[in-house]
N, C-alpha and C positions, 0 to 999 in steps of 0.2 A: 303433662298429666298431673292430676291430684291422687293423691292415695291414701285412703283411712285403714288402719290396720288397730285390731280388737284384739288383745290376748287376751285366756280366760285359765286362771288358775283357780285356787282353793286359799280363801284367806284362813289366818290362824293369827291368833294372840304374836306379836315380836319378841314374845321370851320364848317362843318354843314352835320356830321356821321347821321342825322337824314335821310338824304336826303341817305345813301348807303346800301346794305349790305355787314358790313367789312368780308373780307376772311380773314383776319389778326386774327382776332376774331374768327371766326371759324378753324382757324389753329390753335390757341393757345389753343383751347378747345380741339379739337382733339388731339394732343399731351400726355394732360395728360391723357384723356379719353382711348388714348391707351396702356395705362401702367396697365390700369385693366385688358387686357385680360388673363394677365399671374397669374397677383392678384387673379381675380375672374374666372376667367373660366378653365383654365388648373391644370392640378392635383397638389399637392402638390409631389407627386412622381414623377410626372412628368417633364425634364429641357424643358426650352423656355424662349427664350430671343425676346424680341421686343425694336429694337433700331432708335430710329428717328433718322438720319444721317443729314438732310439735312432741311432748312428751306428757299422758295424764297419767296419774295413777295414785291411790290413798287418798285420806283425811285426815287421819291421824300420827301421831309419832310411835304409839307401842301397837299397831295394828299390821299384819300384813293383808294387803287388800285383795279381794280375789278376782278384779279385772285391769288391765290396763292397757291404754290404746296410744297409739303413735300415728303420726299424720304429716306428711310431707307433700315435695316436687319431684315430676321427672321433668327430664330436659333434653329430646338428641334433636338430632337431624335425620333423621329418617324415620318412617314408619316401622320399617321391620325392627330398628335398633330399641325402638321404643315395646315394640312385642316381647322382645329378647327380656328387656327389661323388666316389664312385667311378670312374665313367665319365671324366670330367675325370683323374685320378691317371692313370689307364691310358695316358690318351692323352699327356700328359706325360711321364711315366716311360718311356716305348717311344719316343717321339718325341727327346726328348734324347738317350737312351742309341745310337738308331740317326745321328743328327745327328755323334756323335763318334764311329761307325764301330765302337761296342758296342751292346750287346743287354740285356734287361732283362724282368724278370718281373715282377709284381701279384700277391699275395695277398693280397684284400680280404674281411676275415671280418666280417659283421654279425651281430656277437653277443645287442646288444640293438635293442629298437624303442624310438622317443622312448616316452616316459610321457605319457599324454594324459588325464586327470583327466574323468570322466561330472561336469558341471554339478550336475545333482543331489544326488550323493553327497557333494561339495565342500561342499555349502551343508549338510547334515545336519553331516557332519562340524567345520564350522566354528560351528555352531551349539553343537554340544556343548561342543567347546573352549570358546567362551565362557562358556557357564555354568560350567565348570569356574573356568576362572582370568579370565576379564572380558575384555570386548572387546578393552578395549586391549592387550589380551599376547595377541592373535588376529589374523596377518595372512592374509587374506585373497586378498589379487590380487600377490604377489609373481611378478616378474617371472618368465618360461623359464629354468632351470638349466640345463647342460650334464653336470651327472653322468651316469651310464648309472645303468640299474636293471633287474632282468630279471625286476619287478612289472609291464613293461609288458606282457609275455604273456599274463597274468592280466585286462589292465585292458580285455584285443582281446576278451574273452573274457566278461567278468561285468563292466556297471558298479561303478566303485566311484572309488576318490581315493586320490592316496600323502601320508601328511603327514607332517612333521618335526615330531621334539618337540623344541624349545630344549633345552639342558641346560648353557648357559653359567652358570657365578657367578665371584666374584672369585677361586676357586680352579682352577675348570675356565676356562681362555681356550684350549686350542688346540684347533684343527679335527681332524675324523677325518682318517686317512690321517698323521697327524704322529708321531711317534714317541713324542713328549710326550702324547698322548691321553690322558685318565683319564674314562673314564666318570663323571657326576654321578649316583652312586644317588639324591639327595634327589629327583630327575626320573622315576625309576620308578614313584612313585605316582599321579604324574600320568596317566603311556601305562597302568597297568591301569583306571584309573579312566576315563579316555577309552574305552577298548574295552568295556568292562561297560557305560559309558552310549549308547554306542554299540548294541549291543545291545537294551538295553532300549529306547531309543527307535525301533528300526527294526522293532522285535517288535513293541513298542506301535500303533505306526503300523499294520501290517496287521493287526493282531487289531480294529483298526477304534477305535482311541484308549485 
């Protein structure tokens, strides 16, 4: 999920914060105050990540401003955890911003749903991978990511599995999203070859072996 959050205080001259109520202040409280939801409210079995991304607020250095907005990530695995989530922000962000005699808005966008992998598909699919390149270069039960993926609409929808293809060497080291990315092509023979055998072994299967 994305989420834009708007406080609205009262700017005043910065020689005389008596006279405003700072959003600055109420921004910065909010911030940490939203790091408890995952502390305090969501399960310890449970992942959820809450990441402020973004902080505006001002123009000036002797001005306090009378808006300022914050914009981030959520991240669980499940839907309800991610309602939790949101519900939790709402009550936080309104509750501070009225606390210091400002006001405050939520816009909570759930974009994607967690990725939730059909058992069965996983194990075809890891299956082939092995044959392809050998057990050992096949993990299996790797822990819950926090990426987003909007394959999970797809997965509500048609069993199936998301998988990563490695494409690390001593040439490729950095992660997607890095500016340094280079795609490893010597890795694409690999994901056609996985998809073909894929195929074939799923065609296989219902035409009855």
């Amino acid at each position: 999920a994305f989420f834009d959050i708007e406080i609205r205080g009262t700017g005043a001259h910065g020689a005389f914060p008596n006279d405003a109520v700072d959003p600055v202040v109420i921004a910065a409280e909010t911030v940490t105050a939203l790091q408890s939801i995952v502390s305090r409210n969501v399960r310890p079995t449970e992942t959820a990540v809450v990441s402020v991304t973004q902080i505006h607020a001002g123009d000036a250095y002797n001005v306090i401003p009378g808006t300022a907005t914050l914009a981030g990530t959520v991240r669980t695995c499940s839907v309800d955890t991610m309602q939790l989530v949101e519900s939790r922000m709402v009550e936080l962000v309104t509750g501070i911003a009225r606390a210091h005699g400002g006001d405050a808005a939520v816009d909570f966008r759930t974009i994607f749903h967690p990725v939730v992998n059909d058992k069965a598909a996983a194990e075809i699919a890891a299956d082939v991978a092995s044959n392809l390149v050998g057990e050992a270069n096949v993990y299996r039960n790797l822990p819950p990511g926090t990426g987003s993926e909007d394959f999970s609409f797809m997965l509500e929808q048609v069993p199936g599995c998301y998988v990563l293809l490695g494409n690390t060497d001593k040439e490729h080291q950095r992660p997607v999203h890095n500016p340094g990315y280079d795609f490893n092509d010597r890795a694409a023979v690999y994901g056609a070859s996985f998809f073909a055998q894929i195929v074939e072994t799923v065609l296989s299967a219902e035409a009855g072996g």
